[in-house]
LUMKOLGU-654269 format. One record per residue: x, y, z of N, C-alpha, C in turn. Coordinates in pm, whole numbers, padded with zeros to 5 digits, always signed. Example, Ala and Ser with C-alpha at 12.3 -4.5 7.8 and 13.67 -1.06 7.14 Angstrom:
# residues 2
+01319-00569+00780+01230-00450+00780+01320-00330+00780+01285-00225+00708+01367-00106+00714+01290+00003+00787
//
This chain:
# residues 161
-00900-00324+01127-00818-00329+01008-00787-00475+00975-00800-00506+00805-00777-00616+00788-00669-00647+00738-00527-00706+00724-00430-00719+00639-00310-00740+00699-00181-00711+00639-00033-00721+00676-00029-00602+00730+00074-00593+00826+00123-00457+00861+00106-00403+01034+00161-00309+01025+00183-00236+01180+00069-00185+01214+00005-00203+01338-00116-00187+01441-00107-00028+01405+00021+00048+01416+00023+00165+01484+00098+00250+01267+00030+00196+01220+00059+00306+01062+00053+00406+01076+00116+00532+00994+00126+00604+00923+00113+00616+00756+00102+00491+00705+00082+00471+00553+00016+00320+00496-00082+00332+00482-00164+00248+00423-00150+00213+00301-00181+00106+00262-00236+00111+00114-00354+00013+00101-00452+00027+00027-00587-00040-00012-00550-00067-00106-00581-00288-00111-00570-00342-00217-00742-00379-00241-00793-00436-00345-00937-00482-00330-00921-00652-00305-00808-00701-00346-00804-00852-00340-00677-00848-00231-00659-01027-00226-00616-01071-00132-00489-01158-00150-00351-01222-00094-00348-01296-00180-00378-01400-00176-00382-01501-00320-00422-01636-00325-00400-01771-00204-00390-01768-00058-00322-01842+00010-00474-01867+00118-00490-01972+00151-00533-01969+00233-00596-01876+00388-00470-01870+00439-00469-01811+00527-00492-01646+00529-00473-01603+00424-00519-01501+00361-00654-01430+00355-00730-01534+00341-00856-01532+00243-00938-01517+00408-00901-01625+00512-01004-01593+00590-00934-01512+00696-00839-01437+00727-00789-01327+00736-00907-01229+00819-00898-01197+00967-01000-01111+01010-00930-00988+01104-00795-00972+01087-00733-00859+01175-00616-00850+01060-00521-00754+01129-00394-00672+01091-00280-00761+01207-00210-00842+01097-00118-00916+01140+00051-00875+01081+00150-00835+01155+00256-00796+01059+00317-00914+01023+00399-00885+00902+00471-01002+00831+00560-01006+00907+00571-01152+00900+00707-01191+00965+00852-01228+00852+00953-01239+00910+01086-01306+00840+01019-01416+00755+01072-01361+00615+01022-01433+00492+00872-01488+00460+00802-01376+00551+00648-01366+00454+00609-01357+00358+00659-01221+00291+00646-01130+00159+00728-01248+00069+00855-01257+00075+00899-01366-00034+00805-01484-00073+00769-01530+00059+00662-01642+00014+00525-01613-00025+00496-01557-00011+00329-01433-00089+00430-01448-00234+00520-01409-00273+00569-01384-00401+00578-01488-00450+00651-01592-00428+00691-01752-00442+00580-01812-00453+00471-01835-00408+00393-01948-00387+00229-01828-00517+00247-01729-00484+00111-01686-00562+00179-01591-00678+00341-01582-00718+00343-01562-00872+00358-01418-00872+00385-01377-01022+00438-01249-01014+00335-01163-00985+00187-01167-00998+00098-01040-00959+00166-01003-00846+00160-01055-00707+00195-01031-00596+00320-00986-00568+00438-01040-00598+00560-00998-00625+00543-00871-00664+00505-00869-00773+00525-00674-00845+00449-00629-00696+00334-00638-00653+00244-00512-00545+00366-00506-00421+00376-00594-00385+00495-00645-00264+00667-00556-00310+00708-00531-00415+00805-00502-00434+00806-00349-00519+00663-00322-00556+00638-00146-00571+00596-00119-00417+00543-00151-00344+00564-00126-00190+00661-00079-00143+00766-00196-00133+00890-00168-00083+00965-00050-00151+00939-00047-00278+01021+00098-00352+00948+00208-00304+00859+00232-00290+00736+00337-00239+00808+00377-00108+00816+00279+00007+00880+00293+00131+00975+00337+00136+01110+00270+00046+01221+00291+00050+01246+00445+00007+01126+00481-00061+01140+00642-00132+01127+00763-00055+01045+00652+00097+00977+00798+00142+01087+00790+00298+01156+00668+00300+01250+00682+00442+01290+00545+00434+01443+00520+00398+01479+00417+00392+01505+00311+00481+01528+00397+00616+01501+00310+00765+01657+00223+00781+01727+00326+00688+01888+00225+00698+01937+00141+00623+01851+00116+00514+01879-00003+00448+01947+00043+00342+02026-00037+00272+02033+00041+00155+02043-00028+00020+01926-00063-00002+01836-00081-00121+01660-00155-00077+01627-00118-00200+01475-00143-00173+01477-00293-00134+01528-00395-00164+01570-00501-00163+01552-00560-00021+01670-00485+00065+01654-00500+00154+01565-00451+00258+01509-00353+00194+01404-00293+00296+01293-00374+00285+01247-00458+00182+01142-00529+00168+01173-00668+00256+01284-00716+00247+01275-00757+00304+01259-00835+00430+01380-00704+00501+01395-00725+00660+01269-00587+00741+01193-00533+00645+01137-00391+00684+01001-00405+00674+00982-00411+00544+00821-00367+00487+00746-00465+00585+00620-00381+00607+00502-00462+00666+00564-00512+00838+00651-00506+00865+00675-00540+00980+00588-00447+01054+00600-00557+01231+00541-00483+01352+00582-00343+01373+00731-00322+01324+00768-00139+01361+00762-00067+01244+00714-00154+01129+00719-00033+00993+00643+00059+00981+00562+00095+01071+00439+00200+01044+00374+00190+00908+00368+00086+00851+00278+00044+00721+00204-00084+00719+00082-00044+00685+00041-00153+00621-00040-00192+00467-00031-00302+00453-00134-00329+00355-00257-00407+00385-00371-00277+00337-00514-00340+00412-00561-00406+00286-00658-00446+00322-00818-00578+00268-00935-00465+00264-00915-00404+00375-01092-00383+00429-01152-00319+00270-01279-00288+00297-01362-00234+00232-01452-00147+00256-01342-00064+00343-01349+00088+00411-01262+00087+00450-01219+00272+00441-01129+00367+00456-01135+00392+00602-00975+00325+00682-00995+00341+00826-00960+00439+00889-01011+00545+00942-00988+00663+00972-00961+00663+01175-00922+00564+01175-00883+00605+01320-00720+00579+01361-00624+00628+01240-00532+00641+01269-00520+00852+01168-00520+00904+01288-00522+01080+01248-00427+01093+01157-00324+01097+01136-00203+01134+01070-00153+01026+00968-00228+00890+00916-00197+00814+00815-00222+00872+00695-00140+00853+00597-00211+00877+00455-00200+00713+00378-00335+00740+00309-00392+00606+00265-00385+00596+00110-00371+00532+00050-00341+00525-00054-00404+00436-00126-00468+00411-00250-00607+00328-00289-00515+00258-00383-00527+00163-00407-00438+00054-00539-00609+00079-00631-00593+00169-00750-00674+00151-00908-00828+00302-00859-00838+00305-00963-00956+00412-00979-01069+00332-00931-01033+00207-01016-01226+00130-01004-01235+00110-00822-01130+00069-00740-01131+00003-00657-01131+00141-00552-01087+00258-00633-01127+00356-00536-01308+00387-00540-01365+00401-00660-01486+00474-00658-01572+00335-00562-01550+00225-00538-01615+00145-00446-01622+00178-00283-01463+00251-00262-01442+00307-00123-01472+00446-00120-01501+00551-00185-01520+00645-00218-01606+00730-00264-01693+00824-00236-01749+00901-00327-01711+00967-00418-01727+00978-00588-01672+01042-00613-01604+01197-00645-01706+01260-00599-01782+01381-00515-01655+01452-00489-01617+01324-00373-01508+01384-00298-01363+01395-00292-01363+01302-00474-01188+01343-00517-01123+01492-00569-01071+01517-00603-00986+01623-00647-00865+01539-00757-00915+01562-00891-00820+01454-00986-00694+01554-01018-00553+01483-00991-00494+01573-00991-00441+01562-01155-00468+01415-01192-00421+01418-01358-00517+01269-01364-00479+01226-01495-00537+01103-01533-00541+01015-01413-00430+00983-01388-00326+00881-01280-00418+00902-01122-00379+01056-01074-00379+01064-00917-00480+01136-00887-00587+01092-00766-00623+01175-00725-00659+01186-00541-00721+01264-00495-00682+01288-00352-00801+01351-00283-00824+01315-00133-00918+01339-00074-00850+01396+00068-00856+01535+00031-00759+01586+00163-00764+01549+00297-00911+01533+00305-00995+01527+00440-00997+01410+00480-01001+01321+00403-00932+01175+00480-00813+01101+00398-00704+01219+00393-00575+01149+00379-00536+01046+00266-00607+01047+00186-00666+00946+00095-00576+01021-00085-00513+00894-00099-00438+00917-00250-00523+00796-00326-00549+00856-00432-00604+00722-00562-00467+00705-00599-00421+00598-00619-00262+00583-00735-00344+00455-00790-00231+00469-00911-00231+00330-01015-00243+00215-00954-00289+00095-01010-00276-00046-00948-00094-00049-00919-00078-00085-00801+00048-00156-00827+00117-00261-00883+00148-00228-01056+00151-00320-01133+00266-00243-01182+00418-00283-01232+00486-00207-01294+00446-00118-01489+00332-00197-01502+00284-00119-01631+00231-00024-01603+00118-00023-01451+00045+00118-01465+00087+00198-01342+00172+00165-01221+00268+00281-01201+00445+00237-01203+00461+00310-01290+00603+00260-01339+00647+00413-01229+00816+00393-01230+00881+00467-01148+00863+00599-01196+00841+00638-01308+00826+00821-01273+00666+00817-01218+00555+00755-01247+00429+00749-01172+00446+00713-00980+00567+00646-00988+00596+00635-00827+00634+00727-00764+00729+00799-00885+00805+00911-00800+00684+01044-00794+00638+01054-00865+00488+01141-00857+00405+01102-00744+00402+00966-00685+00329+00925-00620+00365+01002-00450+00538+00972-00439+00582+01004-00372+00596+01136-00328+00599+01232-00453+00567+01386-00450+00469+01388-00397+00358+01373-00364+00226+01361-00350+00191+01347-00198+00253+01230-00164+00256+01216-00020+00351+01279+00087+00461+01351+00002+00518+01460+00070+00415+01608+00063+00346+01619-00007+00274+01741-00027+00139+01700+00110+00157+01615+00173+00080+01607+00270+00082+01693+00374
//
């Protein structure tokens, strides 16, 4: 696995890019963020990143808040950490050796690259799902194309797991 996040997930998400930073780019394992990672991914590479980094944290905060109480803080002292059971991958394949993760694809285009399309089940324009490997298509994480009732759908979704 390539990206931010906990060795030991339960919830993935597939981005196709990276962010703009160096250290990023040549990036060859699953490293969790540390104290004031994510802010600086936001700070230094601009609002694209910010919005994916902070519909994350609302996503998380939706599905188990872990104590915190606001998304705010869950992003910040939570998301992507060594105990969050999340991460955000790179790869360019769907890693199936965690049994019980559900994975979640950031955009359609960036799914049919990881994907056959064979093997979705469209549940509307927006979502679609691959039972058999745990696998949700959602919107880019961009607040235009999943805004919060598309999150909260999102979230329905991964409770229907």
């Amino acid at each position: 696995m390539i990206g931010i996040g906990d060795k030991n997930c339960n919830l993935t998400v597939y981005i196709e890019n990276r962010p703009p930073i160096d250290e990023y780019q040549i990036l060859e394992d699953l490293i969790p963020a540390i104290e004031g990672e994510l802010s600086r991914i936001g700070r230094e590479t601009g609002n694209h990143w910010r919005k994916i980094i902070d519909l994350y944290a609302k996503l998380g905060f939706s599905l188990n808040s872990e104590g915190h109480m606001t998304w705010q803080s869950y992003r910040d002292c939570f998301l992507l950490t060594s105990a969050s059971h999340q991460a955000l991958l790179f790869d360019d394949h769907i890693v199936t050796e965690h049994e019980n993760c559900t994975n979640i694809i950031c955009g359609k285009t960036y799914a049919m690259k990881l994907l056959d399309a064979d093997t979705l089940i469209w549940l509307d324009d927006n979502f679609a799902v691959n039972n058999a490997k745990n696998v949700i298509v959602a919107p880019y994480f961009d607040y235009r194309q999943l805004t919060n009732i598309k999150l909260e759908k999102l979230v329905s979704i991964i409770h229907s797991f």
